[in-house]
N, C-alpha and C positions, 0 to 999 in steps of 0.2 A: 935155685935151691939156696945158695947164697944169700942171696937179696930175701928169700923167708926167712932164711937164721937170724938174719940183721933186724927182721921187725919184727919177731918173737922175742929177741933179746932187748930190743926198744918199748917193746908192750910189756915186758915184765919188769923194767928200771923204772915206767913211768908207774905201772901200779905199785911199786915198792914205796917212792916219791910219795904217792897220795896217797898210802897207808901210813908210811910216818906223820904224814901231815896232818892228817887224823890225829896220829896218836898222839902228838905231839899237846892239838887243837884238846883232845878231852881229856886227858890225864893230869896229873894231882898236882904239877909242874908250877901251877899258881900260888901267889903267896897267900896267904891266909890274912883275912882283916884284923885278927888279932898281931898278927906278925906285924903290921905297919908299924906299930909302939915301940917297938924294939929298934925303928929306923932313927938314925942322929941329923940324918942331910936328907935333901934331895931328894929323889929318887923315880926313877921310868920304873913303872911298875904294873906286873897282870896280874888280878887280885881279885879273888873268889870272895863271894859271902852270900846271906841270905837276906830277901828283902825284906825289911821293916817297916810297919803300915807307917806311915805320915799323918792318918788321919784328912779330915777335910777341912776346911773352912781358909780364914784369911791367917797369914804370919807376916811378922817382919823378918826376914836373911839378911843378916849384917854378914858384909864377909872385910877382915879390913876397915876402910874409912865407907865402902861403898852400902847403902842398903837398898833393899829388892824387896816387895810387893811379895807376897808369895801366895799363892792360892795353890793351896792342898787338895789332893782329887784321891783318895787312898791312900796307893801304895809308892806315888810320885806327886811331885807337884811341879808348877811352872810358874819361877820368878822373874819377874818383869821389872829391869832396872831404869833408874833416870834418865838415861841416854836412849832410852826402847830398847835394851839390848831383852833376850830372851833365854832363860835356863832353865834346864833340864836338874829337879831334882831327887833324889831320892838317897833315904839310908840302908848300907849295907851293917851286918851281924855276924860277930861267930865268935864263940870262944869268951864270949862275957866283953867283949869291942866292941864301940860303933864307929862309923864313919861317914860321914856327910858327904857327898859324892853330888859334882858338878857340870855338867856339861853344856855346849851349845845345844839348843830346843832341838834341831835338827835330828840331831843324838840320836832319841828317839822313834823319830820316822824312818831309820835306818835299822835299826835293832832287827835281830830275829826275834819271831812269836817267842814267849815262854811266860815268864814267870810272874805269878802275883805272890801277894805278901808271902812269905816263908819261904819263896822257891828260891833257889840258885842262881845268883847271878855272877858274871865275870867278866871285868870290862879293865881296858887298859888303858894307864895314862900316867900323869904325875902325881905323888904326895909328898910332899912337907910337912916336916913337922914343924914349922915355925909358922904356919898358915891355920887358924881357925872360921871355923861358924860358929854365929850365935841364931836360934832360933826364938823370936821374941811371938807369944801370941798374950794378949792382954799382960797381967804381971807375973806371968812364967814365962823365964828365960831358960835357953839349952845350950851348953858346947859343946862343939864335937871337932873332931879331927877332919880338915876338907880333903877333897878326892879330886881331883881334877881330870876328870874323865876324858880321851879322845875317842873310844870306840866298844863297843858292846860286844864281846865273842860269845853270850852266852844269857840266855834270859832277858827281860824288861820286856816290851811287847809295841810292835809299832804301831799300833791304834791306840797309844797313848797321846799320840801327835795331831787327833783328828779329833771333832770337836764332839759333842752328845749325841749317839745316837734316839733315834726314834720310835717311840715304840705305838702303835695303832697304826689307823691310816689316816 
């Protein structure tokens, strides 16, 4: 009788646990893209916005001294730096903000299913405001605020990471 009280009252601490963590996980608790502008330093930050086509074709990604190769696929692109290194791009939206948002290619093959252009994304990492992008395609230039992405809670889609599907036989 004992020993059931003890795992009734252990079954209801742990589903308390994964209901905050839930609630924790969807609720409004993210900062807003437009909030990043208001940041002076630094900052670890989990940051909601909506995505922004990219459009497709070829760009240059200046970030800094380094530049990256960009090939635009929609709603993300994948920059390909000097060194081979590979990035994950894409811009988030809200509130009249944008922000250029970075990550290892990887990134993406890890994301849960969600969002294309307009949807809700929410990924957590660092922003500086003393860090920009430029996005160069022929003689139009763009800056934007960069994002330094480590991980996706929420939208982008992991079959961004795989190459063109097929279509006939």
């Amino acid at each position: 009788m004992r020993a059931r009280r003890s795992l009734t009252a252990a079954a209801l601490l742990a589903t308390l646990i994964l209901a905050l963590g839930y609630s924790a996980l969807s609720s409004s608790s993210y900062m807003d893209v437009s909030q990043l502008s208001k940041l002076e330093s630094r900052f670890q930050a989990t940051v909601k916005g909506y995505l922004e086509p990219l459009g497709y074709g070829g760009y240059t990604l200046v970030i800094g001294n380094e530049s990256y190769l960009l090939e635009a696929r929609g709603s993300y692109g994948i920059a390909s730096g000097p060194m081979g290194e590979a990035l994950a791009v894409f811009i988030l939206a809200s509130g009249g903000h944008e922000v250029l948002v970075v990550a290892p290619l990887d990134f993406l093959g890890s994301a849960p299913p969600g969002a294309a252009s307009g949807g809700e994304v929410v990924v957590s990492g660092v922003y500086d405001p003393s860090l920009r992008a430029v996005l160069l395609r022929g003689f139009e230039a763009r800056e934007y605020p960069l994002f330094m992405a480590d991980r996706v809670l929420k939208g982008c889609h992991s079959s961004y990471a795989s190459g063109a599907g097929r279509i006939g036989g």
